[in-house]
C-alpha positions in Angstrom: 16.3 20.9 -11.8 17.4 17.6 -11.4 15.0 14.4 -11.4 15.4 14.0 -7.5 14.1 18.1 -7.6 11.7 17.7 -9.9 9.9 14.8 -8.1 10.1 16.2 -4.5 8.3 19.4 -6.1 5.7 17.4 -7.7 4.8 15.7 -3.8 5.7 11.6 -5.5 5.4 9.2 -2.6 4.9 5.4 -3.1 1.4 5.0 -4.3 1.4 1.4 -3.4 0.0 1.9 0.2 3.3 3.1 1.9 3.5 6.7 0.8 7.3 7.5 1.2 8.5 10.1 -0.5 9.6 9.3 -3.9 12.9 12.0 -3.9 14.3 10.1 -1.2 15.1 6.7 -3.0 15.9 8.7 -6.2 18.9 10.5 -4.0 20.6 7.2 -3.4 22.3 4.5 -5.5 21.4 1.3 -7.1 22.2 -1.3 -9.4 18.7 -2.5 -10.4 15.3 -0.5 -9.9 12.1 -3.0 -9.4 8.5 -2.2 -10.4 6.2 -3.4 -8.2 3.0 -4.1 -10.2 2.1 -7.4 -8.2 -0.8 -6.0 -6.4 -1.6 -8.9 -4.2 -4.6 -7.4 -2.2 -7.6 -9.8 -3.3 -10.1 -7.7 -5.5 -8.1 -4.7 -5.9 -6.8 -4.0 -10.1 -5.5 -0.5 -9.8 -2.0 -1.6 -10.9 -3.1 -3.6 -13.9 -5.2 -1.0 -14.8 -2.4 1.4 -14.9 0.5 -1.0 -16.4 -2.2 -1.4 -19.6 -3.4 2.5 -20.1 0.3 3.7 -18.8 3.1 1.3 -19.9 5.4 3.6 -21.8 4.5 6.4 -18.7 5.7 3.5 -16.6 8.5 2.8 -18.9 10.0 6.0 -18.8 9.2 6.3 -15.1 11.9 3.0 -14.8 14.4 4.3 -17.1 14.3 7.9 -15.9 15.2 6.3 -12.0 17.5 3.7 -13.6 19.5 7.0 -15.0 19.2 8.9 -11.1 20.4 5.7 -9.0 23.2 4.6 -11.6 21.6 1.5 -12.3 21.7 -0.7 -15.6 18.8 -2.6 -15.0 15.2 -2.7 -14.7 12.6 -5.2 -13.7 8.8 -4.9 -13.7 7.4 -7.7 -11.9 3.7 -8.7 -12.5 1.5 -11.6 -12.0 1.5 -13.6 -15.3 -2.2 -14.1 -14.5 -2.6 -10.2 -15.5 -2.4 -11.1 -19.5 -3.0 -7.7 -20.6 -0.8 -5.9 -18.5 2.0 -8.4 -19.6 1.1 -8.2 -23.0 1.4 -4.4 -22.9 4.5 -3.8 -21.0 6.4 -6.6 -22.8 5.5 -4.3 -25.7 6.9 -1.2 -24.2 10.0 -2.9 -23.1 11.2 -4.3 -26.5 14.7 -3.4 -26.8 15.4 -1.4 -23.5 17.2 -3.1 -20.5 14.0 -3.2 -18.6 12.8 -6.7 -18.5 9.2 -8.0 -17.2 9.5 -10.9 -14.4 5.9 -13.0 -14.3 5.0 -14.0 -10.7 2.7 -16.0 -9.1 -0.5 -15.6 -7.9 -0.2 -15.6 -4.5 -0.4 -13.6 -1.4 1.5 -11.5 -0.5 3.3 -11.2 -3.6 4.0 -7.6 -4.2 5.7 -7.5 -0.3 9.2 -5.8 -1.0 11.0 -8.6 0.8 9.3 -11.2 -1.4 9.6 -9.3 -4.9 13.4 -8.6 -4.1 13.9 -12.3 -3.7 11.7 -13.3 -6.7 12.9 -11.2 -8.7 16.6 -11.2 -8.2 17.8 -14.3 -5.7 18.4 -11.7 -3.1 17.4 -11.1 0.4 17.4 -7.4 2.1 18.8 -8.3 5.4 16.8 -7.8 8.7 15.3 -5.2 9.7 16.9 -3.5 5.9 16.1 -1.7 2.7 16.2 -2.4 -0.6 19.4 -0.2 -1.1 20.9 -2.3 1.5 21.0 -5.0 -1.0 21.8 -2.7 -4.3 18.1 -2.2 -5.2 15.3 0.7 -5.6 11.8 -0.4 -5.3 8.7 1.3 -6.4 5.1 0.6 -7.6 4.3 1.2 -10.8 1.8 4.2 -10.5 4.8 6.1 -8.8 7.0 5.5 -11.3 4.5 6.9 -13.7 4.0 9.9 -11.7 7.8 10.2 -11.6 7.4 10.4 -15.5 4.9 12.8 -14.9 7.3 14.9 -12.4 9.7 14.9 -15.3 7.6 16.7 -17.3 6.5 19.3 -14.7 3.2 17.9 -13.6 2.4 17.4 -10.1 0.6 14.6 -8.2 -2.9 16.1 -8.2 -5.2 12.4 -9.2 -5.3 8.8 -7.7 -6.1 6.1 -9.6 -8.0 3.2 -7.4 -10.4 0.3 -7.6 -14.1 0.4 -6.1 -14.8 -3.1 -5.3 -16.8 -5.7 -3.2 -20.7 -5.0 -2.8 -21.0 -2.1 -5.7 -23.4 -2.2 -8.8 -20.5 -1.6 -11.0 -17.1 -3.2 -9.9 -14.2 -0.6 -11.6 -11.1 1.3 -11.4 -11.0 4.7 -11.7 -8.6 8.3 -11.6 -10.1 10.9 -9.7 -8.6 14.2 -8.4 -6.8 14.1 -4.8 -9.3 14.8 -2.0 -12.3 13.5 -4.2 -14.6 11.8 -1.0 -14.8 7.8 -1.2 -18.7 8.3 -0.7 -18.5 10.0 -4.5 -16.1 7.4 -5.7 -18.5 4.6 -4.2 -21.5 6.3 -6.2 -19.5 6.6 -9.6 -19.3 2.5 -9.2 -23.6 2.6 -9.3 -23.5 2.8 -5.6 -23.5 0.2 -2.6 -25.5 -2.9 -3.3 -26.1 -3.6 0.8 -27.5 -0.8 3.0 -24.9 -0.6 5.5 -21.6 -0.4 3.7 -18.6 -0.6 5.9 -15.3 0.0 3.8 -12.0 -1.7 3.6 -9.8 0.9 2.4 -6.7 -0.2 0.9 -7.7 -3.9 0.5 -9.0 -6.8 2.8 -5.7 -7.7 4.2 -3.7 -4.6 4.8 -6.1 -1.8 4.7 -8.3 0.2 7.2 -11.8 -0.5 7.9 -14.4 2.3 8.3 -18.0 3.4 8.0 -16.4 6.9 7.3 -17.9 7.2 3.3 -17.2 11.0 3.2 -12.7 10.5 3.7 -11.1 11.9 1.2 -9.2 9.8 -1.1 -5.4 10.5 -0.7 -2.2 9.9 -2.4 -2.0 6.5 -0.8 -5.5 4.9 -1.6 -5.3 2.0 -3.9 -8.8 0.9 -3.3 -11.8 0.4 -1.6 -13.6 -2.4 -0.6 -17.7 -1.9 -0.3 -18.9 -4.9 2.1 -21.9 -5.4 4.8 -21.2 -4.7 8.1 -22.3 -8.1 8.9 -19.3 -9.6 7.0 -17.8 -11.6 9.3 -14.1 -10.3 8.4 -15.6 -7.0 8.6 -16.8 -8.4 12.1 -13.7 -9.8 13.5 -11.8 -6.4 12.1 -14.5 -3.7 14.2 -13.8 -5.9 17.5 -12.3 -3.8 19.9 -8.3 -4.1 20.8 -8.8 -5.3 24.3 -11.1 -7.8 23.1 -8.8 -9.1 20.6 -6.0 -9.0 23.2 -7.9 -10.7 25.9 -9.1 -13.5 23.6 -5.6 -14.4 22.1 -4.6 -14.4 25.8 -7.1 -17.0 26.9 -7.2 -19.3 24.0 -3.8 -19.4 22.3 -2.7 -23.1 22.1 0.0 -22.4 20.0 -0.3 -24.5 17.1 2.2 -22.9 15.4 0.2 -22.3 12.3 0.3 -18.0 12.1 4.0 -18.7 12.0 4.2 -21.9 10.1 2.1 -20.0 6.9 4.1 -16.9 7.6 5.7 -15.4 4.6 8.3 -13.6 6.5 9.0 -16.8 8.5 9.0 -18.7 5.1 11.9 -16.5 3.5 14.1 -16.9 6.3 13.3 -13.9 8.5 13.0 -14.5 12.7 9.7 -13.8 12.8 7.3 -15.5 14.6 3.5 -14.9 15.7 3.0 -17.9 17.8 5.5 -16.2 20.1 4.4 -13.2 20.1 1.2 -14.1 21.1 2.6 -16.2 23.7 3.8 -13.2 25.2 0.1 -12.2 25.9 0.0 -15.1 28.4 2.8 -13.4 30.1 1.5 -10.0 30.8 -1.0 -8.6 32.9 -4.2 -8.2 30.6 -4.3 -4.6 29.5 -0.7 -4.3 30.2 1.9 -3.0 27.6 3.8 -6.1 25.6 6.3 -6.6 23.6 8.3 -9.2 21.5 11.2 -9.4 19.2 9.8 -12.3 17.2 7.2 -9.5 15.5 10.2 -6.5 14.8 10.2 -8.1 10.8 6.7 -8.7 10.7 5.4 -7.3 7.5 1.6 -6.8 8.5 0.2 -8.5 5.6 -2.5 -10.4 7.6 -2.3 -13.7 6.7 -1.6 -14.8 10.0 -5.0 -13.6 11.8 -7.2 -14.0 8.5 -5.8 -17.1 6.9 -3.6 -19.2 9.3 -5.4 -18.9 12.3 -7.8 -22.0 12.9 -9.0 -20.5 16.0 -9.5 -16.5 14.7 -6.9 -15.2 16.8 -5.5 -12.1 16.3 -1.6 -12.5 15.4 -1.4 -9.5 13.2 -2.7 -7.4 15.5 -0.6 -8.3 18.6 2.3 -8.0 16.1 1.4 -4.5 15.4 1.4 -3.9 19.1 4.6 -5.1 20.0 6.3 -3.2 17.2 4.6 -0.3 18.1 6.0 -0.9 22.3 9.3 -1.6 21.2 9.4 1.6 19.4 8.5 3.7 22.0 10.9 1.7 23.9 13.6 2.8 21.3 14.1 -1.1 21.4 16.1 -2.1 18.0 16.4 -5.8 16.8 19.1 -8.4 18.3 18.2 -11.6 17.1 19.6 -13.6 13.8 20.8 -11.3 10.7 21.4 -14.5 8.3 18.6 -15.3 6.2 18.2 -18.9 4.9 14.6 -19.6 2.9 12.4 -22.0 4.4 12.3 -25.6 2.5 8.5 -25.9 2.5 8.3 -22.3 1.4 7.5 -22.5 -2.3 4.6 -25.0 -0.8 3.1 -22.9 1.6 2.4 -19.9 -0.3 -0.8 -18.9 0.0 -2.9 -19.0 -3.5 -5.1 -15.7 -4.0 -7.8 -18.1 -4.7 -7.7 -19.9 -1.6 -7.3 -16.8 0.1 -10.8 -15.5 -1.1 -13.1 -18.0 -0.1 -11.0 -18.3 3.5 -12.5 -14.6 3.2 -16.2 -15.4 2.0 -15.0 -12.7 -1.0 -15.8 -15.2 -3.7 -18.8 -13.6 -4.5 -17.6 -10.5 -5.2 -14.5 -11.6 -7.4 -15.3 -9.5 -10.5 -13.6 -7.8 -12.7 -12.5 -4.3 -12.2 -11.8 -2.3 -15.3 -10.2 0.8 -15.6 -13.6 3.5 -16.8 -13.0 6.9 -18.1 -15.1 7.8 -15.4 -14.8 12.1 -15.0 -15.5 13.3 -11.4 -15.4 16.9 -10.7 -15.9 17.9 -7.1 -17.0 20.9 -5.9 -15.4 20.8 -2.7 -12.7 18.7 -1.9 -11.1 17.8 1.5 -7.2 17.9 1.1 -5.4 16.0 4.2 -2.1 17.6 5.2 -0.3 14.5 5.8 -0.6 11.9 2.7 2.5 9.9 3.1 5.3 8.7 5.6 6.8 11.6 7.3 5.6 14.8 8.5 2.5 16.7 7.3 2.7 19.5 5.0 2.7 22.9 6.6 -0.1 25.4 4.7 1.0 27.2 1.8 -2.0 29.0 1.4 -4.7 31.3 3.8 -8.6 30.5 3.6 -10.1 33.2 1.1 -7.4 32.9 -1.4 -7.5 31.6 -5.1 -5.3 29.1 -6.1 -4.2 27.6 -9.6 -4.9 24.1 -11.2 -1.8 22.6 -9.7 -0.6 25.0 -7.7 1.5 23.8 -4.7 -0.6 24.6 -1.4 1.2 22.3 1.1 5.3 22.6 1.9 7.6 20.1 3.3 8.7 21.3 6.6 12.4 22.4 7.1 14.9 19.2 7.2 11.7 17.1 7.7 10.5 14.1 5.4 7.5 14.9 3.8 6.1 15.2 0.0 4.6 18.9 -1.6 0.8 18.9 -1.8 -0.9 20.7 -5.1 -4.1 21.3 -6.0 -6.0 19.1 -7.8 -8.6 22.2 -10.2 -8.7 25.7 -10.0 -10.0 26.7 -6.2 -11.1 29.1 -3.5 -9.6 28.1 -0.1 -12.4 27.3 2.0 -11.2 26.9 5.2 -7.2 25.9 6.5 -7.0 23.6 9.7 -4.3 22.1 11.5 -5.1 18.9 9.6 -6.4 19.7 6.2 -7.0 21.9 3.6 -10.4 22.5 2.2 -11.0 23.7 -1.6 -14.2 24.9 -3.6 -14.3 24.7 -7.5 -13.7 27.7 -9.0 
């Protein structure tokens, strides 16, 4: 088998939050391939954790995609403020033609957009891809599993940070399906007596009181905070009560668009419209705006910009999701000129913490050779962009330590699914898998 084969049997997706299947950018053609190891989500380490224990994993990872997309050069970009990290990939890299490229700490630094520019001077044109613009793009803990696919070893772990309001802030690798309420425990537990949990950072990730998910192929992290927290708060409100209070009290200021790092690289988008559209539609009515088709969701917008705590983000998200259903496909500007102001207006991770009260909980996060073993996991048919896995497996059988028990539909996009240990089925749904220890 080739590398693109080999990967789309061993279920890679992007392990950086956005799950798409890792065979897909392998099949196409690049110039440079980017390792995105900027992890910008405030109190999340998983990626430095992984660019110090795995740099010549990640190493090979880049040079084994350099070799499938035809191109000559490689770039890891990480945050010089990661020492170790730097320090240890510099190391790997000695002598190869992959090069390390120090950013800033800012947020959001490890947006695709953002990291293309940095990195190279370019900029992925509306509504684009990193191909678009010569470029594959991929976080560093898939490119080490894509090292690991090389070598005939499926996804089956996840390695993610267990953060906020825990005994015993770390980063851990625990098999697929492991629940978050075990993960939470193997960090000494949950310091408040309430925990809600911010899966997948602060910014960008899901909130939920749900401690017995699974963890996934997708799940950098997990924030442990009070339910109290007002971000927590402000995230639990209802949609209709964040649409009818944008709708009322918008005076557009400008400032969700103004601190916008979209807006800032040149890109038409802006929130301040977008929520102006609320004033212009019934209340409860669907809405949509072009200003919010390149909106990147990183939140900044509604957590940070906002001096009346607005919800720009979210009305963003809304009108993307209309004008999809609407089939509605961007028309406005395709030249992209970077904003003046913009190397001003980034947003410092530090600042960005206390606008989030998360000050307190700033700790470091080391990687611990923590060993969880299960009993009984809860495997998710759908772990990544694209459709779920169809079963591969009947309840009552016996499956191998790695053993592929999910399949990617015919002509659909979707990533294999393997199991984690040696297992009984337990029980096949329409959504999951369930697996006891053998």
């Amino acid at each position: 088998m080739n590398l693109v084969e080999q990967v789309r049997e061993a279920g890679v997706v992007g392990a950086g939050g956005g799950g798409f299947p890792a065979h897909v950018k392998l099949a196409g053609k690049a110039d440079t391939v980017i390792a995105n190891g900027a992890e910008c989500e405030p109190l999340l380490h998983k990626d430095a954790a992984v660019m110090e224990r795995q740099a010549a994993e990640l190493l090979q990872g880049v040079q084994l995609t350099m070799e499938a997309v035809g191109a000559r050069t490689g770039i890891i970009g990480i945050k010089a403020k990661n020492r170790h990290a730097v320090d240890t990939v510099q190391a790997a890299c000695q002598g190869t033609a992959v090069r390390v490229h120090l950013l800033g700490d800012y947020y959001p630094a490890g947006d695709e957009y953002d990291l293309v520019h940095e990195a190279t001077g370019r900029l992925i044109p509306p509504g684009g891809i990193p191909l678009n613009v010569g470029l594959v793009v991929c976080n560093v803990e898939t490119l080490v599993n894509i090292a690991a696919a090389a070598a005939g070893r499926p996804v089956v772990t996840k390695t993610l940070t267990i953060a906020g309001a825990v005994r015993e802030p770390q980063t851990i690798t625990v098999p697929l399906g492991t629940s978050l309420r075990a993960c939470v425990a193997a960090a000494g537990g949950a310091t408040v007596a309430d925990p809600v949990l911010a899966i997948g950072g602060m910014m960008m990730g899901e909130t939920t009181d749900e401690l017995d998910r699974p963890v996934i192929k997708t799940t950098g992290g997990v924030i442990v905070l009070p339910r109290d927290h007002h971000v927590i708060a402000r995230k639990l409100k209802p949609a209709a009560a964040r649409q009818a209070i944008g709708k009322s009290a918008c005076d557009q200021c400008r400032y969700c668009t103004e601190l916008c790092p979209r807006y800032l690289l040149g890109y038409a988008v802006e929130p301040h419209q977008v929520m102006r559209s609320l004033a212009f539609t019934a209340t409860g009515a669907a809405h949509w705006n072009e200003w919010a088709a390149m909106c990147c969701a990183c939140g900044l917008c509604t957590l940070f910009a906002c001096p009346e705590e607005l919800y720009p983000k979210e009305a963003c998200d809304q009108s993307k999701a209309e004008m999809k259903r609407a089939n509605l496909k961007w028309s406005g500007p395709t030249t992209v000129k970077p904003h003046p102001l913009r190397d001003g207006r980034r947003t410092p991770i530090a600042s960005l913490l206390k606008k989030l009260n998360l000050a307190q909980y700033a700790h470091p996060a080391p990687w611990q050779a923590t060993v969880l073993a299960p009993a009984q996991i809860t495997l998710p048919l759908k772990q990544g962009a694209g459709a779920p896995c169809q079963p591969l497996v009947r309840a009552g059988e016996t499956v191998a330590a790695g053993q592929a028990v999910g399949g990617i539909p015919d002509q659909a996009l979707g990533a294999r699914l393997h199991a984690p240990f040696a297992a009984t089925v337990a029980a096949v749904t329409p959504t999951h898998l369930l697996l006891d220890r053998r």
